[in-house]
VONULUM-142812 format. One line per 4 residues: number of its first residue (from 1); their letters; for each residue x, y, z of N, C-alpha, C, CB. Coordinates in steps of 0.05 Angstrom, whole numbers. Last residue first. Glycine has a CB too. Example, Ala and Ser with C-alpha at 12.3 -4.5 7.8 and 13.67 -1.06 7.14 Angstrom:
2	sa	257:-45:142:273:-21:143:258:1:157:282:-12:114 | 264:-114:156:246:-90:156:264:-66:156:226:-89:181
//
This chain:
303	xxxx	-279:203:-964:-274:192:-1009:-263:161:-994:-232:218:-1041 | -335:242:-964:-313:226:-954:-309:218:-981:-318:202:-930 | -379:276:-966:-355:289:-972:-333:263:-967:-351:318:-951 | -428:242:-912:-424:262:-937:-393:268:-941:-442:294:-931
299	xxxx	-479:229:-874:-452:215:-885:-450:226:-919:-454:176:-883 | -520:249:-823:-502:256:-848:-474:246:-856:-499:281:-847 | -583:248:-795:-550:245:-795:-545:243:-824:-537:217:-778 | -637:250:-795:-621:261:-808:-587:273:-803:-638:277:-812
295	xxxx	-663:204:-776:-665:210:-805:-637:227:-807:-695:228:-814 | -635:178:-721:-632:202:-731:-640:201:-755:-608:212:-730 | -611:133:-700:-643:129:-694:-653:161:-719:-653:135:-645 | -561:92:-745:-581:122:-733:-603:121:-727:-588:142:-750
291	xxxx	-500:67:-772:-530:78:-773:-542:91:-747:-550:54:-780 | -455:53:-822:-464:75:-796:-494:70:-796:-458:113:-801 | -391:34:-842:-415:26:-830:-433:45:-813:-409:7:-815 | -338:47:-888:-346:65:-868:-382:50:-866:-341:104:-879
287	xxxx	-314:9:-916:-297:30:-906:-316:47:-883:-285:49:-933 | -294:-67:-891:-317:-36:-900:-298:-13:-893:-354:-31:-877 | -245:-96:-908:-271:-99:-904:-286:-83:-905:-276:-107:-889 | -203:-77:-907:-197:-90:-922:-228:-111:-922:-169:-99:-915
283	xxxx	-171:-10:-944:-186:-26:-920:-199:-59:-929:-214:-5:-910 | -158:33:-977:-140:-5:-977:-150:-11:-959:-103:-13:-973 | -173:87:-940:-155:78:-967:-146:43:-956:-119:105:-972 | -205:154:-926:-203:123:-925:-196:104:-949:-228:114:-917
279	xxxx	-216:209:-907:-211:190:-925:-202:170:-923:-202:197:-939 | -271:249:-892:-258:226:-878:-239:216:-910:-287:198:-863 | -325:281:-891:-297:290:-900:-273:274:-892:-291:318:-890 | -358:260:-838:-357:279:-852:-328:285:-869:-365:297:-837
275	xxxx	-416:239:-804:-387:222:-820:-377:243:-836:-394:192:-844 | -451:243:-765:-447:261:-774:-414:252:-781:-457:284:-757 | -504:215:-717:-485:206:-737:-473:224:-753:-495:189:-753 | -546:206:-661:-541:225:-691:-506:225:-697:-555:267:-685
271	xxxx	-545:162:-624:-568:181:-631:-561:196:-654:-575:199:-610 | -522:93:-664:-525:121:-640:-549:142:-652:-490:144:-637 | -517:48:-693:-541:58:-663:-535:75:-657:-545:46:-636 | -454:53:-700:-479:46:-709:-499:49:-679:-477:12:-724
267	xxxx	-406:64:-734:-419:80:-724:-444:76:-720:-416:97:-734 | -333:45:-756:-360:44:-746:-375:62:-735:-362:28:-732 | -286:61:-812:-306:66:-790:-332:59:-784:-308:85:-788 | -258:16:-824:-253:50:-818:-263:52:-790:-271:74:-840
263	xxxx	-236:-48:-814:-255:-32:-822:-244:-6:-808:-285:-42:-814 | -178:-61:-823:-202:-76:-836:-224:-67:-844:-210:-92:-822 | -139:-19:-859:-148:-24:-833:-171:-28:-852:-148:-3:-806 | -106:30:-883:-94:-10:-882:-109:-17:-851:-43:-18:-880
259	xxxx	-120:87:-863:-105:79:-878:-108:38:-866:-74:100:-876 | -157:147:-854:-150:116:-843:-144:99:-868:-177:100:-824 | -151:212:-841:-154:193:-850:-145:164:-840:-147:198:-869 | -224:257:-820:-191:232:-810:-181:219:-837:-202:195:-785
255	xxxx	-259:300:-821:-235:301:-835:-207:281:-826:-228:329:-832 | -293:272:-765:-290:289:-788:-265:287:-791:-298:316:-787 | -343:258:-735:-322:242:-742:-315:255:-765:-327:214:-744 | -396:270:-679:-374:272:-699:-351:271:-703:-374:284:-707
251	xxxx	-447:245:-647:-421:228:-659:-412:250:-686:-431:190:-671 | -491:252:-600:-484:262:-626:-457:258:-632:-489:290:-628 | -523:193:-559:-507:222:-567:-506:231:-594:-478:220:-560 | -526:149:-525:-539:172:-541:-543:198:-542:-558:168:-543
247	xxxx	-491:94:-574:-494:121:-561:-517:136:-563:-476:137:-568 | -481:57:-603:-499:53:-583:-493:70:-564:-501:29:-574 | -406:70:-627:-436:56:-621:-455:57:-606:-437:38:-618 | -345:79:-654:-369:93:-632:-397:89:-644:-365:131:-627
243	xxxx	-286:69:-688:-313:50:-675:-331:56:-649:-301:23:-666 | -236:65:-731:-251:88:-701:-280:73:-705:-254:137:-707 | -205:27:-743:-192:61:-749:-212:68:-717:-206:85:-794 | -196:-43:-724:-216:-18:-733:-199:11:-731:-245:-16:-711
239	xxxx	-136:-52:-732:-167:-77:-741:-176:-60:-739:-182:-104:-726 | -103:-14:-761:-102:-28:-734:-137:-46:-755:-106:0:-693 | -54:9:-803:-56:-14:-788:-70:-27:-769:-42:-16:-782 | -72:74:-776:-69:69:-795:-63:30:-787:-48:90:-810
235	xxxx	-103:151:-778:-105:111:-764:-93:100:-782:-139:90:-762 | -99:210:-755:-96:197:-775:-97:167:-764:-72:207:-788 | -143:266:-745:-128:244:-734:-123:226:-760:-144:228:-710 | -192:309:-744:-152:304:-764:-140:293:-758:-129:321:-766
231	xxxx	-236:288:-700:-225:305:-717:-195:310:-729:-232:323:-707 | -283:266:-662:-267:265:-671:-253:275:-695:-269:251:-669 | -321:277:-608:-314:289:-628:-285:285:-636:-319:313:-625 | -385:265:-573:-358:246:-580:-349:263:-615:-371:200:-585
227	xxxx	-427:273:-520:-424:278:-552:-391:271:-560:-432:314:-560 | -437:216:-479:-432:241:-480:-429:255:-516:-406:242:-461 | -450:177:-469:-481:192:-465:-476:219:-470:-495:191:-435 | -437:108:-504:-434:135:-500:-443:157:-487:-436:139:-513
223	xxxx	-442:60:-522:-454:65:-508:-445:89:-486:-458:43:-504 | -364:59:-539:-385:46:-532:-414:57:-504:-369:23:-526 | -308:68:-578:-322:69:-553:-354:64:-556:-316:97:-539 | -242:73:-595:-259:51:-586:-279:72:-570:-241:24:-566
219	xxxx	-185:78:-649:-209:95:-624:-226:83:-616:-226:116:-631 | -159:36:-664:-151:57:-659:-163:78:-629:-156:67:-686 | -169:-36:-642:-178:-7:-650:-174:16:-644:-195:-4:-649 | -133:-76:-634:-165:-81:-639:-176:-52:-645:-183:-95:-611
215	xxxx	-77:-72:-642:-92:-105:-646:-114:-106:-653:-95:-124:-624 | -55:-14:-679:-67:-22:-651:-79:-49:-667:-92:3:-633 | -14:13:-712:-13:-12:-703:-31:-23:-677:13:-15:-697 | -32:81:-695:-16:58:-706:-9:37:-701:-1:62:-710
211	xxxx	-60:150:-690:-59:111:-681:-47:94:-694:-84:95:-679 | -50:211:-674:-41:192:-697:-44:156:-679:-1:204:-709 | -79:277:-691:-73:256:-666:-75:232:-685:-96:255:-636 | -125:315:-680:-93:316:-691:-79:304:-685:-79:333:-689
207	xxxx	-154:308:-630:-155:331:-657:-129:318:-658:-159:371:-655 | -223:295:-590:-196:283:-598:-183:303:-621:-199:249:-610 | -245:315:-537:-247:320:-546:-219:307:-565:-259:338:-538 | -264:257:-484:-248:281:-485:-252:289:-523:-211:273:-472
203	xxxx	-318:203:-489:-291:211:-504:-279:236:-501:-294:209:-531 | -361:154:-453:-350:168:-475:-318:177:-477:-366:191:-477 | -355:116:-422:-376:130:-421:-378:159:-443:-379:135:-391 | -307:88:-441:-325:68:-429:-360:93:-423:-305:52:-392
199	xxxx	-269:91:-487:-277:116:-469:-304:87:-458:-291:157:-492 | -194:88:-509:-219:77:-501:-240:89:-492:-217:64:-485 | -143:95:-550:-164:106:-541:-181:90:-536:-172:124:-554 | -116:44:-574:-102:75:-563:-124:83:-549:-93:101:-588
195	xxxx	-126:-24:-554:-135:1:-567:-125:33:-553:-168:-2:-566 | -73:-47:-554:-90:-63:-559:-117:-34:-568:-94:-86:-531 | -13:-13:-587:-33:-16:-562:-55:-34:-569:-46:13:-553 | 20:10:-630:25:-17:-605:8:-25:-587:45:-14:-587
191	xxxx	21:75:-608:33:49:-629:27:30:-602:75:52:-644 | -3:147:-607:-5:115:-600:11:98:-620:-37:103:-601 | 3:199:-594:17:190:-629:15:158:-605:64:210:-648 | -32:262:-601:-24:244:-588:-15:227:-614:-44:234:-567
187	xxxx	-52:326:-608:-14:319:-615:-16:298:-604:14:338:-601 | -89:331:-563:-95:332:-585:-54:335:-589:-122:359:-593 | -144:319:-522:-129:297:-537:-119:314:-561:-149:268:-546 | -163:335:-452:-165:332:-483:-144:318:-493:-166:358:-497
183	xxxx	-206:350:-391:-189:327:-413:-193:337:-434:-198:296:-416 | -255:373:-379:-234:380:-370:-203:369:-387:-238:370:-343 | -293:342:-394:-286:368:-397:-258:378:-403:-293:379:-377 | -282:281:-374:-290:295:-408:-288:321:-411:-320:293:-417
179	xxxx	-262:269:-324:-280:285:-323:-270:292:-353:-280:306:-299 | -296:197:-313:-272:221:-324:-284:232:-330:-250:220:-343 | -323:155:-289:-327:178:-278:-303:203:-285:-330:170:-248 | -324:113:-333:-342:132:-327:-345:154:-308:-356:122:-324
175	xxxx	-243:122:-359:-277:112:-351:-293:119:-337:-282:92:-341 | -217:113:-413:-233:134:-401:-255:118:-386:-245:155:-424 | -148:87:-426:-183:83:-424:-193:108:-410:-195:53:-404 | -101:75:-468:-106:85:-449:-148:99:-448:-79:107:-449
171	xxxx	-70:5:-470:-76:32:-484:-91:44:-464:-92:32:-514 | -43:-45:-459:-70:-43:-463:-79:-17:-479:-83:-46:-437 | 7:-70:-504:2:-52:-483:-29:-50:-485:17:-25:-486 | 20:-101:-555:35:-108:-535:20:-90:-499:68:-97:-549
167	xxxx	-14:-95:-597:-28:-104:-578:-8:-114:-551:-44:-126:-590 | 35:-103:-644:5:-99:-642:2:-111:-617:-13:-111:-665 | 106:-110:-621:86:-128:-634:59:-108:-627:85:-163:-618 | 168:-96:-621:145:-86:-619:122:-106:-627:144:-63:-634
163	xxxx	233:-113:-603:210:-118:-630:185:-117:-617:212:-150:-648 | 237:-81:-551:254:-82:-573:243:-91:-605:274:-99:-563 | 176:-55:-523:191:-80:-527:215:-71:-547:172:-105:-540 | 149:-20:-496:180:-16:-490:189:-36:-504:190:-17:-461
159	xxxx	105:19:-546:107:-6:-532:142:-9:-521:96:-33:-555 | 88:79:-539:94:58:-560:99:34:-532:127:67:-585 | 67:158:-549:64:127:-535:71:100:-543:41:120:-533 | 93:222:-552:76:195:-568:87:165:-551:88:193:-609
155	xxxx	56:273:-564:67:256:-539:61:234:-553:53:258:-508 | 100:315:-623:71:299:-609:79:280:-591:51:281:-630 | 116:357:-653:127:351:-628:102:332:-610:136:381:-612 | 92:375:-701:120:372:-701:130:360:-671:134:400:-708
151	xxxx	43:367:-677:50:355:-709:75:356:-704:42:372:-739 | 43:374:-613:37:385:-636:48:363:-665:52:414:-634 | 12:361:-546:27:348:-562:23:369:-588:19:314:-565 | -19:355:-494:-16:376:-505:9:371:-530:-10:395:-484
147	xxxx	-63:320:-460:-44:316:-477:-42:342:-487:-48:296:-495 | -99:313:-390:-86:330:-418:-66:334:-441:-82:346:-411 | -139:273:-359:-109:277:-372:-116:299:-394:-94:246:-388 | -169:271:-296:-169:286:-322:-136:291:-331:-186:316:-316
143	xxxx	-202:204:-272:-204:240:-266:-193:260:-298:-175:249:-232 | -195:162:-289:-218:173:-275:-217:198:-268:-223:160:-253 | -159:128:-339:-169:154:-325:-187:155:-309:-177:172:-340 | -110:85:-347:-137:90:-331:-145:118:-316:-136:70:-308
139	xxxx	-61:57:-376:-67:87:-366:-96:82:-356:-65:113:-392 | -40:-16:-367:-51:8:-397:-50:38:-360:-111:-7:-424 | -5:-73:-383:-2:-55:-373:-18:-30:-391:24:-55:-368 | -29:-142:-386:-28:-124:-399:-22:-99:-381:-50:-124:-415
135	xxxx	-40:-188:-363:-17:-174:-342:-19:-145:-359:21:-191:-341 | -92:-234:-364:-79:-223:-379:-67:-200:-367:-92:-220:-398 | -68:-298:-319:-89:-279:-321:-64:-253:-350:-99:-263:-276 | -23:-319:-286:-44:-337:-308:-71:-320:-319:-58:-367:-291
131	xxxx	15:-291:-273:19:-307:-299:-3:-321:-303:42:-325:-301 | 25:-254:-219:6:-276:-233:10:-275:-264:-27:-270:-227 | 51:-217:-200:66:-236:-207:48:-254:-213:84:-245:-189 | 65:-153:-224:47:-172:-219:50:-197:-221:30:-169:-230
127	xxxx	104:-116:-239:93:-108:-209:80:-136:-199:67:-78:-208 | 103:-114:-297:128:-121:-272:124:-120:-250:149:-108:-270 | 58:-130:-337:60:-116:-310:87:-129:-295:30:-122:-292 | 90:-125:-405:79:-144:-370:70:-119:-351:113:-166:-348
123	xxxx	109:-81:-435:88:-111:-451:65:-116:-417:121:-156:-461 | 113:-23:-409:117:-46:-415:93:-69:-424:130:-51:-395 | 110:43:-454:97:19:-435:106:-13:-440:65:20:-440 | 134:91:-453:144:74:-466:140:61:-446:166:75:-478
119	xxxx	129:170:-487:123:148:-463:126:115:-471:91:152:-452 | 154:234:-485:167:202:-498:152:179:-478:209:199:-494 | 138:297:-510:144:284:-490:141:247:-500:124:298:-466 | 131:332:-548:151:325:-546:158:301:-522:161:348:-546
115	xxxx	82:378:-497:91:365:-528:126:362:-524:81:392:-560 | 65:348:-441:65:367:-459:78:362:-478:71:387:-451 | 13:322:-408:35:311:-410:38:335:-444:33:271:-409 | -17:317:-339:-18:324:-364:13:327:-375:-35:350:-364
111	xxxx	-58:287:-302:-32:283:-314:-40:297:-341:-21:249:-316 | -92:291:-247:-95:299:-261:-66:291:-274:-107:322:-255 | -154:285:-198:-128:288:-203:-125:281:-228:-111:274:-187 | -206:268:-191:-200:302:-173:-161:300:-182:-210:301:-119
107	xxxx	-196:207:-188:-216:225:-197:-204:253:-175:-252:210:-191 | -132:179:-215:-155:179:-193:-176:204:-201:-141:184:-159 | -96:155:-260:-112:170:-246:-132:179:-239:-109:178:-246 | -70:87:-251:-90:95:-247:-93:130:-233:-98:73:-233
103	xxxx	-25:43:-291:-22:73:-279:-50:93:-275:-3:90:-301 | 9:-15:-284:-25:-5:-306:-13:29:-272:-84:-43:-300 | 74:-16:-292:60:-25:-274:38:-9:-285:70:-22:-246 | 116:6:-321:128:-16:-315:95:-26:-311:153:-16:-290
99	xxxx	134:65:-370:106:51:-350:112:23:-346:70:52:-366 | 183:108:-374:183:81:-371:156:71:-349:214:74:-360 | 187:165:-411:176:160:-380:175:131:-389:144:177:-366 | 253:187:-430:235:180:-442:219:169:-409:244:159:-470
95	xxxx	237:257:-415:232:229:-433:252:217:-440:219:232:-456 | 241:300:-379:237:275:-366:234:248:-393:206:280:-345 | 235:336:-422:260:334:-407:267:309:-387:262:357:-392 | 174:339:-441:207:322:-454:222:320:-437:227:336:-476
91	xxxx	140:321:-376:147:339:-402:172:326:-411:152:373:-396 | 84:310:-340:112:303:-360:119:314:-360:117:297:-383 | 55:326:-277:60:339:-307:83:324:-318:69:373:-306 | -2:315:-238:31:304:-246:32:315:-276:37:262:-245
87	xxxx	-31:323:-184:-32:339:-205:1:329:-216:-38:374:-195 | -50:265:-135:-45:288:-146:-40:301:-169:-34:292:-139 | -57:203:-145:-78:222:-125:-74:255:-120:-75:210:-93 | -60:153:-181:-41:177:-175:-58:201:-162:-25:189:-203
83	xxxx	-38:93:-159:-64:104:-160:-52:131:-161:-85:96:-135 | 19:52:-200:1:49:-182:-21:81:-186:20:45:-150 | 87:73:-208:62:64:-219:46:63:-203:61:43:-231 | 136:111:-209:126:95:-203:96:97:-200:138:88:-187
79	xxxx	195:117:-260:168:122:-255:150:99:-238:158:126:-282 | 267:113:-254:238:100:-254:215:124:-245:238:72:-230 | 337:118:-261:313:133:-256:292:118:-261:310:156:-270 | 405:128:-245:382:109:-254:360:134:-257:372:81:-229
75	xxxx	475:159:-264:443:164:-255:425:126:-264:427:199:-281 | 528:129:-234:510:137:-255:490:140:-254:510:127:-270 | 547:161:-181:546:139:-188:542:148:-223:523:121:-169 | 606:210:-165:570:208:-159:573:186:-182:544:243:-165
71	xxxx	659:217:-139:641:232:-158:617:213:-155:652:235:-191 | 665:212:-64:665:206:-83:655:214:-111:662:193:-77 | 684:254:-7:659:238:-23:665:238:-51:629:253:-21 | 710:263:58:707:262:37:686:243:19:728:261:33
67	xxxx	709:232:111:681:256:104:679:260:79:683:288:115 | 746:202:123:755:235:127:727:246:127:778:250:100 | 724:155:114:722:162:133:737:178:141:720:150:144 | 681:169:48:712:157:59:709:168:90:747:174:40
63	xxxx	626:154:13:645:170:38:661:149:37:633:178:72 | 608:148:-58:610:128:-34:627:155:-9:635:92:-45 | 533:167:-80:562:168:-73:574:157:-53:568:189:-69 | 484:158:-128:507:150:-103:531:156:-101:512:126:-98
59	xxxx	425:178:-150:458:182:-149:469:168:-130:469:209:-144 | 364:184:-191:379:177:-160:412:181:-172:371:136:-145 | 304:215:-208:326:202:-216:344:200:-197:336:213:-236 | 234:198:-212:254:204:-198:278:189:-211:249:197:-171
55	xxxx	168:221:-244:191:205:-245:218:208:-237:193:203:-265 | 99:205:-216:123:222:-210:154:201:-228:126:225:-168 | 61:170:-206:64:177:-232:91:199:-233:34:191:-243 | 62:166:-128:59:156:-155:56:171:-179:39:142:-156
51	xxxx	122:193:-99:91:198:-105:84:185:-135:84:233:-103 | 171:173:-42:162:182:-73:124:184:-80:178:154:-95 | 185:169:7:193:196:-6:178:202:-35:228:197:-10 | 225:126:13:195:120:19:179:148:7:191:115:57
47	xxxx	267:86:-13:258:118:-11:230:115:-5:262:138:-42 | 317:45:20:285:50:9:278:70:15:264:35:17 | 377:24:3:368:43:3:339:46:-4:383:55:-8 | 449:-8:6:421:-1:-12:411:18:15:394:-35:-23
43	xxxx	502:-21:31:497:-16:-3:465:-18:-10:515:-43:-24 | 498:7:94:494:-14:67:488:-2:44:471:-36:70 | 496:56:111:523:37:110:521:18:101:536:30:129 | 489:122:102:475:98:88:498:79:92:465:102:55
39	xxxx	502:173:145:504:158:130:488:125:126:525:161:133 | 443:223:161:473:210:173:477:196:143:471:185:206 | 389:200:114:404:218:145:420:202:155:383:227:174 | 383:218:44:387:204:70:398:215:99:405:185:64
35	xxxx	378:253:6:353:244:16:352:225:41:341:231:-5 | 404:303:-24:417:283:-8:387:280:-1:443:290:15 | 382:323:-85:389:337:-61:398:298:-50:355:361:-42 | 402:352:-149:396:334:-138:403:331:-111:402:319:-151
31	xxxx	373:390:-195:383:398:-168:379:368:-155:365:425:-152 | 367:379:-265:363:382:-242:377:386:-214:353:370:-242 | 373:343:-310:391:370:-308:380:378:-283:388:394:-334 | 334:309:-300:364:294:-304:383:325:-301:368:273:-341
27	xxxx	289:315:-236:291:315:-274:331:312:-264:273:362:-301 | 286:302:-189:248:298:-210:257:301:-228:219:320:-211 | 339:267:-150:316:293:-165:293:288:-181:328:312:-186 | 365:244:-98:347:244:-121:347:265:-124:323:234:-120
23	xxxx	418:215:-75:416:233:-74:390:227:-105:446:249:-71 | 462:179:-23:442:180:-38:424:202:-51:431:168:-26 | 519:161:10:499:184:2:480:174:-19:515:210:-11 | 551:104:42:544:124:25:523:144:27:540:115:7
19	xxxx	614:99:93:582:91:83:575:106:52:556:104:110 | 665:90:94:650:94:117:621:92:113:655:119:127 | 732:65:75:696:62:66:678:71:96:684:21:55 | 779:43:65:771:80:84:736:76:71:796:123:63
15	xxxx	789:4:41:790:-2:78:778:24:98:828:-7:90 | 742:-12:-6:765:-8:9:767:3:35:778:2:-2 | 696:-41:-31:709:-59:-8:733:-45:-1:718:-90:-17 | 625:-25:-34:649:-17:-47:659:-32:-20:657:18:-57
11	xxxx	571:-64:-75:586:-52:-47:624:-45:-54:582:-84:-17 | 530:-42:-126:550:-53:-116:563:-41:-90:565:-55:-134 | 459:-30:-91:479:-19:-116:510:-38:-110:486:24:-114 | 398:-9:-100:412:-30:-87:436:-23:-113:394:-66:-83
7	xxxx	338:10:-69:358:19:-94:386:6:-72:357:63:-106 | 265:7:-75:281:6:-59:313:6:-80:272:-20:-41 | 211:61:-68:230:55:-86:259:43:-68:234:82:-104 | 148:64:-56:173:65:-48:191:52:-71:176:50:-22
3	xxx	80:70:-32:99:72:-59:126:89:-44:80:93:-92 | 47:20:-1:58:52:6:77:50:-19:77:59:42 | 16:-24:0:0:0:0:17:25:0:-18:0:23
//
């Protein structure tokens, strides 16, 4: 129940050895302060000190028993995982962020992650030692992420494996009590995920924003209540581009394109449908399915 970081390092064996220092910061060009009292006389060290979604970088140094101190180890650094119950900001300078363990923020809290910034989820949960259940590691909103990413500098998300595979990572979900307002989506760049985007009660506003290689679907969501707007995103390789159903809501889906995907786009049962200016290329089953309690939804301008 308490997020700690324990840090274990080779023991040094000469005869003026009195103990070591330990020393973190929140970023790599940073102020890195001493975090231990008196000296550390075993070769490790549990920071109890840390806050989930936060990413800390560490140092060691060894004392001699003058007092003197050694140049400083090589940096490590980890992000630690688990329920995040405060306001946590990325940014590049911290990238690349390493997700070991599924990363839950909590409702009334908040991650927002600014352009240029590098995230890189593991396949497993390393935290979980059951192997007989699926370990997938994904993001879980309940409260409110903000991507702030651009075309030239987008947060972009991928799988940590060395050969990447579709569907290595769960991807990152919205669920029903996120706050949609407050949240947005726009410079995001998914790979690798089982679906980039999920919304279990709908969808933050999405713009400009790239999915690739997802196992089951770029954009996913289902039975909706909120209005769901999707806009200049590009999809490309995954089994569905974008798939919002049995909503009842107003669904728009404009100017995307989706490229080498089974189907584009779905859109069926919801309250009003509005397919607009989409292009869609080499799919390999429908390009675009929709229907409507709505006479007058509109599937127009797409090619």
């Amino acid at each position: 129940g308490n997020a700690a970081f324990s840090l274990s390092w080779n023991a040094d064996a000469q005869a003026d050895l009195a103990g070591y220092n330990v020393y973190r910061s929140t970023s790599l060009g940073g102020v890195f302060e001493k975090i231990n009292v008196g000296i550390v006389q075993q070769p490790s060290y549990v920071d109890m000190g840390v806050t989930t979604g936060e990413k800390y970088f560490y140092r060691v140094t060894r004392v001699a028993g003058s007092g003197d101190e050694s140049s400083v180890s090589e940096t490590v650094s980890m992000v630690m995982p688990g329920v995040v119950n405060t306001n946590v900001v990325w940014n590049s300078q911290g990238s690349p962020y390493e997700i070991t363990g599924d990363l839950i923020i909590a409702q009334g809290s908040s991650l927002i992650i600014s352009k240029g910034t590098e995230v890189r989820v593991a396949k497993g949960d390393k935290w979980d030692s059951d192997t007989t259940t699926d370990n997938s590691v994904g993001i879980s909103v309940y409260g409110t992420l903000l991507v702030q990413g651009t075309e030239s500098e987008p947060v972009a998300f991928t799988s940590a494996e060395s050969i990447p595979q579709n569907g290595d990572w769960e991807g990152i979900v919205f669920k029903d009590s996120a706050d949609l307002t407050a949240s947005k989506i726009k410079g995001l760049k998914v790979q690798f995920a089982k679906v980039g985007l999920c919304g279990e009660n709908g969808l933050p506003v999405i713009s400009e924003s790239e999915f690739i290689n997802c196992s089951q679907a770029g954009i996913l969501c289902d039975l909706s209540t909120k209005d769901i707007n999707i806009a200049n995103c590009q999809l490309s390789a995954c089994n569905t581009g974008i798939s919002v159903n049995n909503g009842s809501c107003t669904v728009n889906i404009t100017d995307n394109t989706i490229t080498n995907c089974s189907y584009g786009i779905t859109a069926l049962n919801n309250t009003y449908n509005a397919i607009v200016g989409n292009k869609i290329k080499t799919n390999l089953a429908t390009a675009i399915e929709v229907s409507g309690t709505n006479p007058a939804s509109s599937v127009f301008r797409n090619t």
